[in-house]
N, C-alpha and C positions, 0 to 999 in steps of 0.2 A: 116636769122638766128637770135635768137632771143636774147637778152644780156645777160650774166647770172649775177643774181641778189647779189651787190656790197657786202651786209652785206655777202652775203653766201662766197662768196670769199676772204672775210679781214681776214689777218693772226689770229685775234683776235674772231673771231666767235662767242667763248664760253664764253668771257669775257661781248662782245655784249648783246645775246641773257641772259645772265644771269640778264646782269644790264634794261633788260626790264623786267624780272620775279620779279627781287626787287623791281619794280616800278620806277627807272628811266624815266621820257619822254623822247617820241621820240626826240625830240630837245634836248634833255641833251645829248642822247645817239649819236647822231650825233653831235652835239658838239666834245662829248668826243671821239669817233674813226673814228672824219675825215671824215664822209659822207654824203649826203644829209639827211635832214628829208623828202625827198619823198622817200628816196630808204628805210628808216627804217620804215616809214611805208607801204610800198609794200611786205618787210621782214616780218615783224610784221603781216601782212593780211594772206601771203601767205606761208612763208617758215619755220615758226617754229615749231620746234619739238613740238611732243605732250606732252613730260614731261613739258615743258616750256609754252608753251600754257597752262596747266593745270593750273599749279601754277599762270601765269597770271589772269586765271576764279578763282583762288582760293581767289586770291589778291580782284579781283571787289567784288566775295560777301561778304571779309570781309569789303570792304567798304562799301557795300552795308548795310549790318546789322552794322554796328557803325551810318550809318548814320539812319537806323531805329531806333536801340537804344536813339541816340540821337532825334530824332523827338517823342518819346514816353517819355523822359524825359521834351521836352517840353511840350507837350500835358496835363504832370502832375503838371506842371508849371501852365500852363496856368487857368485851373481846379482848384487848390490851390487858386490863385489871383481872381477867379471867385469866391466859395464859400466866400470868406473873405469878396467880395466885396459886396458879401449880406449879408455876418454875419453887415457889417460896414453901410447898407443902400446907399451905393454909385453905383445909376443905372449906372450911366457913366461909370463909371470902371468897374458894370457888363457887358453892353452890349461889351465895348473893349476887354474883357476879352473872351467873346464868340466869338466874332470875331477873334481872335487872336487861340481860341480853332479849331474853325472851320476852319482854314484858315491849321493850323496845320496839322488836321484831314485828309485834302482835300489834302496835299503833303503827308501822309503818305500809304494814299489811292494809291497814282499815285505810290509810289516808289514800294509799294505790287502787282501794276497790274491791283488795281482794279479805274482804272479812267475811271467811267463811267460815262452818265449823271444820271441814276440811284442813286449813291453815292451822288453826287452831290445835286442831289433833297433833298437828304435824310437828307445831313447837315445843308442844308437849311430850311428844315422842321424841326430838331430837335431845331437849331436858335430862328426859330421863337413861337416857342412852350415855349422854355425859358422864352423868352423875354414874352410872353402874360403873362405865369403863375410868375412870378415876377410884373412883371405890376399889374397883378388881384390882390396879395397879399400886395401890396403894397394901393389899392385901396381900400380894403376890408381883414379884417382882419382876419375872418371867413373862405376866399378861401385861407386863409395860412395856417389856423390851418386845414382846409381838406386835404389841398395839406401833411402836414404832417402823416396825419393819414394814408394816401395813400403810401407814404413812408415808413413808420414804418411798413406797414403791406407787403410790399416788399421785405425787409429783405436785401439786395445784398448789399456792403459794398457802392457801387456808393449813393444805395437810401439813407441807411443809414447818408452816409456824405454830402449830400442834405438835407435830414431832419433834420440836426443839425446845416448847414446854414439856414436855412427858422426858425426854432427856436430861431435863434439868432436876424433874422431877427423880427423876428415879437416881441420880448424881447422891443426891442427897443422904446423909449416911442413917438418917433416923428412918428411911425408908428398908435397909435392908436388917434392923433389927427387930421389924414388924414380924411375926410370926404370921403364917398360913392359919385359919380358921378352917376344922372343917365343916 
């Protein structure tokens, strides 16, 4: 015969199962009505009501979306300190800045679902594509003012605020006494 499960049993039931809807942890909630953290989470797995369960899934995707919220707040963080860091001619702080963008990019990938290597490839390829086209422009001042025209004629607020980094960039006088490498 098989036990019947402790939480479903405690005079306190509703108080239980509620303080796990609120988001109490399982160790709080066993803490707080005297029973193991394995029998509350064997409860927790197997024996709660579907209102309560619901509101539990309600709870995760709101944390789920604050915690997207937030990673898209960084992502605009990140982006910000990037363009500036071209608007200022500081490669160093661009390339951390892209790293720091993409690294971002790559957790908000995973929390959406989409952690593929695919994604992956892709942030990596946009990385690198960064970095060359700052590089070139910074080498050549001409592949700025293209890289801008290119932009300008994209129109999307992304290009636009790109090509108002790269203008700032290239503004800059220590940019045009860089020699061409060949």
């Amino acid at each position: 015969m098989s036990m019947r499960c402790t939480a479903c049993a405690h005079p306190e039931r509703d108080a239980l199962d509620q303080a796990l809807a609120r988001g109490l942890g399982q160790r709080g909630v066993a803490g707080r009505f005297g029973i193991s953290a394995s029998a509350v989470q064997r409860h927790a797995s197997r024996h709660l009501r579907p209102a309560i369960r619901a509101a539990i899934e309600r709870r995760e995707d709101l944390r789920i979306g604050t915690l997207a919220e937030r990673l898209a707040d960084l992502v605009g963080t990140a982006e910000a300190v990037r363009l500036q860091a071209m608007a200022n001619g500081d490669p160093g702080l661009v390339l951390r800045a892209v790293d720091s963008e993409r690294g971002v990019l790559a957790d908000l990938a995973r929390l959406v679902g989409h952690d593929s290597e695919a994604v992956r490839a892709e942030l990596a390829e946009a990385e690198a594509i960064g970095c060359a086209v700052a590089d070139a422009a910074r080498r050549d001042p001409a592949i700025g003012h293209a890289v801008i025209a290119q932009l300008d004629a994209a129109g999307s607020t992304a290009a636009n605020d790109l090509a108002s980094a790269f203008r700032d960039l290239m503004a800059r006088p220590a940019l045009t006494a860089i020699a061409v490498r060949d």
